[in-house]
N, C-alpha and C positions, 0 to 999 in steps of 0.2 A: 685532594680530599676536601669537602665541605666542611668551613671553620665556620664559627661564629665569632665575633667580636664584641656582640650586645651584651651590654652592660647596665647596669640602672641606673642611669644620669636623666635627669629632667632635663628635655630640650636639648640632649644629643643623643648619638647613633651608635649602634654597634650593629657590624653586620656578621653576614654568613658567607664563607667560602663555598663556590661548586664547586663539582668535579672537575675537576682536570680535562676531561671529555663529554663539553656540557652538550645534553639535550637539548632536542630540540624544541623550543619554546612555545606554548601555546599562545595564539595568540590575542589580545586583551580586546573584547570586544568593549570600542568608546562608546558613548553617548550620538553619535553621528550615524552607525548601525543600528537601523532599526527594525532587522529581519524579525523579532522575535515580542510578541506583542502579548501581554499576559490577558488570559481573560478577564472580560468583564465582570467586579464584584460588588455589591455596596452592602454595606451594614449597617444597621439601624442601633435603637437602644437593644438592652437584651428583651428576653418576652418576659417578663416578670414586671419591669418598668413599662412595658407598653401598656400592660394590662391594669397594673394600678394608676397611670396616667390616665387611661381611659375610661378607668371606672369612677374618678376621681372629675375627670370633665360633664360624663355621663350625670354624678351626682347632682355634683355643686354649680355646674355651669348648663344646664338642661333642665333637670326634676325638680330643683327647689322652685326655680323661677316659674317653670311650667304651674307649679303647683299651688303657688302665689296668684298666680295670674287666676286659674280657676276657681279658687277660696272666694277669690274677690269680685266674681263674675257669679258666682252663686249664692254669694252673700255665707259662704262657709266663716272665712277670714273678714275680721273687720278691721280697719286698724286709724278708728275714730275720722276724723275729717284730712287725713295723711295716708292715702289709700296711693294716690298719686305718686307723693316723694320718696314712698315706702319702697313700691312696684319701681320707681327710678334708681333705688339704690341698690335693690337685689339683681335688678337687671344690668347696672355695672360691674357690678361683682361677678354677675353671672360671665361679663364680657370680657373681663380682668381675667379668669382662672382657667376661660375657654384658651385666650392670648396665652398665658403663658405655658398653660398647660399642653399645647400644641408646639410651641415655641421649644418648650426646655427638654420635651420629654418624646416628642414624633419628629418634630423637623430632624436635628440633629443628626447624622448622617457621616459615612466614609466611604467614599466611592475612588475602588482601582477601574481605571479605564485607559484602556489604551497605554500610551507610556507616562502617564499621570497618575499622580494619589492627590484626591479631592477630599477636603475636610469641610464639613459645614457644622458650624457651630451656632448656638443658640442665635448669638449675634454677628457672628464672622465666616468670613469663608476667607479657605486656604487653599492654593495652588500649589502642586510639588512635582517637579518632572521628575521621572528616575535618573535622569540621568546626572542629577543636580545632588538627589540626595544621601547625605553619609550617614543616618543613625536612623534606626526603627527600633522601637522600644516601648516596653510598658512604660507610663508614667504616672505621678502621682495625681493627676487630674485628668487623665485620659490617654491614650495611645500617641505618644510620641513620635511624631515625625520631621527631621529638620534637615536643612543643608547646614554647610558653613557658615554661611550669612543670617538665619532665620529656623526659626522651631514652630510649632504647635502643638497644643492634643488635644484626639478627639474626642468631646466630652460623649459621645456616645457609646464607647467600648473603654470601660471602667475596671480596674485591677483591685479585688474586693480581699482588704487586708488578711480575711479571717483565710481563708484558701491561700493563700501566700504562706502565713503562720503555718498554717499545716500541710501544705506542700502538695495539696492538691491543684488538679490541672484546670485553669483555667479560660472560659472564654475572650480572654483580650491574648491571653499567651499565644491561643489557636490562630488569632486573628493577627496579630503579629508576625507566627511564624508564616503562615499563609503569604501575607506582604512581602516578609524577606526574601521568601525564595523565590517571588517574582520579581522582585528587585535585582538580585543574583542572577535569575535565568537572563536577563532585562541586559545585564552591565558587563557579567562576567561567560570566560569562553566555556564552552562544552569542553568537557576533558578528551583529552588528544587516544583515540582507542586503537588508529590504525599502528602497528606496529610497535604497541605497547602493550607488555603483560601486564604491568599494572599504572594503568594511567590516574595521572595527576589532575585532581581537582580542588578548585579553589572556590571559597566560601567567603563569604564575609563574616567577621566573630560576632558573636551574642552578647547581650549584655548579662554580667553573671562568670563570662568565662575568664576570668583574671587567673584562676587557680590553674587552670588549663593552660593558658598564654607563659602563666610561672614554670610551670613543668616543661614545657616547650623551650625556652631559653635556657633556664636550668641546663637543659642535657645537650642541647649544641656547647652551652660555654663550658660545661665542666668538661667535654671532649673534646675540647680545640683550645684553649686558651690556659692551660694550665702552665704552660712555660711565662705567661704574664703573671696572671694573676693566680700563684701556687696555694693548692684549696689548705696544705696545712697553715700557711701564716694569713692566708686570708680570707676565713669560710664565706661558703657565697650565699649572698642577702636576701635567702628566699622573702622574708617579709617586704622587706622595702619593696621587692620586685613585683610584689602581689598588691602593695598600695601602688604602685606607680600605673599598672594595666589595668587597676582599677578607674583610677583617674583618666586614663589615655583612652577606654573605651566608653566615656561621657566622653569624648572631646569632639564637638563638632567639627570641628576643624581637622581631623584625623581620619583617615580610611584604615582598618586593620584586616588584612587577608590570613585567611587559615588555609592550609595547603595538606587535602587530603591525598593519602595512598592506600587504594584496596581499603578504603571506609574509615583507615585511622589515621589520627594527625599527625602531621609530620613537620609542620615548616608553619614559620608569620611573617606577615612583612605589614609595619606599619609607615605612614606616607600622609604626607599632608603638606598645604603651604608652599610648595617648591621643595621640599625634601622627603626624604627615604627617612626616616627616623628610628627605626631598629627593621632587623631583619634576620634570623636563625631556621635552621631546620638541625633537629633533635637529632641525636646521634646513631640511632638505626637506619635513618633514612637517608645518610649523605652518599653524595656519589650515586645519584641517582636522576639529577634534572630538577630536584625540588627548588635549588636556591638561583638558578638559572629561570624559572617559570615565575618564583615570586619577583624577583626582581628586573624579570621584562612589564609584566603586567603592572607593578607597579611605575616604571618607568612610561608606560605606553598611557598611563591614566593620568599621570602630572603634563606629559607636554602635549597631551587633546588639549590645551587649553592654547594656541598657538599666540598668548601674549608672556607665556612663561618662556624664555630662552633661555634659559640655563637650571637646574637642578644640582642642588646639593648632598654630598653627605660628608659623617666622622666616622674615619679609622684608625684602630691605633697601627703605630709604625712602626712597633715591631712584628705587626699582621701580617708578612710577608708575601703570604698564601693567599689572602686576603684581599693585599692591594696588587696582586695580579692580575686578579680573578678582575676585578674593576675595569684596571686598563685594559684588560681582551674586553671586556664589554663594551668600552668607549670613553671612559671616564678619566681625566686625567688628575694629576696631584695639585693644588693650584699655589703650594708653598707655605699657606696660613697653617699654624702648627696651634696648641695647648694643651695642656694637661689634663689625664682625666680627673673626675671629680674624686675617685676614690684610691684609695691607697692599692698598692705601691704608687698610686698618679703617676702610672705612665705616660707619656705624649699620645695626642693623636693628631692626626692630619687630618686636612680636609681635600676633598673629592668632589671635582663640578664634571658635569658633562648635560654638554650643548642639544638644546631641540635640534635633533633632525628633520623637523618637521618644518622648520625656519629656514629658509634660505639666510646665506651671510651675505652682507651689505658687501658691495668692491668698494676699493678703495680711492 
């Protein structure tokens, strides 16, 4: 039966048990698969900014000067024996607010192409492969895009506080969601249909869904781990758990999978760095393939990288069911033991298992 083990310790693991008779696994489409190519999109500023850019250039960097020019060729405009330095200064200014007004307000740009997200900014341009990138997101200065190693945003698609406050839908939300699921279609497998009533699909999390991620572990641990961690001596830390997947879903450095069944969620598995870092599916849904799917796919997306040869994780040890499930999967115990962070601080072990993707050195 599908346990979970996750717990809410910063910087360690708690995983989920499958079935006993695990499914069969979808498999994780890497970065090296590039059957699946999203169409071509780019976005500008919105039309409200285009248009007072525009009209703003049209004004001050066209009409005045134009207008300058004719006063002073008609003798309308006089401006004493400084006709010259006058007309040279309007005409800078004129050249000044065309520059930036072009610059700040039209260039700016976000273009999906092919398996790339292109950011061009007033003064920079960003590169991003999909296959590179772990977080899309509104931000506070424009559409957030980053890998592990590196971030941007786009100042052209802008998150307008006031719509946020009142919880209307916004154009960077659209554009955003738009991205993800091309990134998703891009990274991750089509859900398995043949010979499944109800096939599993995996998502990547939103940012916002910490509350969701909380309920999701909640209901694997309170249904599997209650011989550890017994809920009458020691309730379990919804808060803490809701600030930690807050935190964990900004973490560039982290991948978080959502593991849908028949449209509702079922399973996460977060992964980063060389490690599995939590992983559960909720207690309606075990025994089912769900915690066998997250932890291939997360296992298939740490060793594409063929300089990582080994991955890690934490289990506690009296996970029995647990650290089964592991070693059918491949994973051995490597001996390093500690405690967990919370009371009763039970032990846990730790758990390596070797890229197959690596041939071993002979000796």
């Amino acid at each position: 039966m599908p346990l979970t083990v996750d717990r809410p310790v910063p910087e360690k693991i708690g995983f989920e048990m499958t079935a006993t008779k695990p499914a069969e696994a979808i498999p994780f489409r890497h970065a090296a698969s590039r059957d699946i190519v999203p169409p071509a999109r780019t976005w500008r500023t919105s039309r409200g900014t285009l248009v007072l850019v525009s009209c703003l250039m049209l004004v001050v960097g066209l009409a005045i000067p134009a207008a300058a020019v004719i006063g002073l060729a008609t003798g309308v405009t006089a401006f004493g024996g400084r006709q010259l330095p006058v007309l040279a200064i309007i005409s800078s200014l004129a050249v000044v607010v065309l520059f930036f007004g072009w610059r700040l307000g039209i260039h700016p740009r976000l273009t999906l192409s092919g398996d790339e997200i292109r950011i061009v900014n007033p003064f920079r341009r960003h590169r991003f492969d999909l296959a590179d990138i772990t977080i899309i997101r509104p931000g506070r200065d424009g559409l957030l895009v980053g890998t592990a190693d590196r971030q941007a945003e786009a100042w052209c698609v802008q998150l307008p506080l006031a719509a946020v406050r009142s919880g209307r839908p916004t154009r960077a939300g659209r554009i955003c969601e738009e991205l993800q699921n091309a990134w998703e279609s891009y990274r991750l497998p089509e859900p398995q249909t043949e010979g499944a009533d109800d096939p599993i699909r995996l998502r990547f999390a939103r940012a916002g869904e910490e509350q969701l991620l909380t309920e999701l572990e909640r209901s694997a641990s309170l249904a599997t781990l209650g011989h550890i961690f017994p809920p009458a001596d020691h309730p379990y830390p919804t808060d803490e758990v809701r600030r930690r997947w807050s935190e964990v879903l900004n973490d560039r450095a982290r991948l978080t999978l959502i593991a849908e069944v028949a449209g509702e969620p079922a399973g996460y598995a977060c992964y980063g760095q060389q490690v599995v870092h939590h992983l559960g599916v909720a207690a309606a849904f075990q025994r089912r393939g769900v915690g066998t799917t997250l932890l291939r796919a997360a296992e298939d997306d740490l060793f594409a990288d063929l300089e990582t040869g080994e991955i890690g994780l934490w289990v506690l040890k009296d996970n029995d069911t647990a650290r089964a499930f592991y070693i059918a999967a491949g994973w051995t115990e490597s001996g390093e033991s500690h405690t967990a962070e919370f009371p009763p601080y039970p032990p846990e072990i730790k758990m390596l298992r070797r890229n197959p993707h690596v041939a071993r050195r002979g000796r």
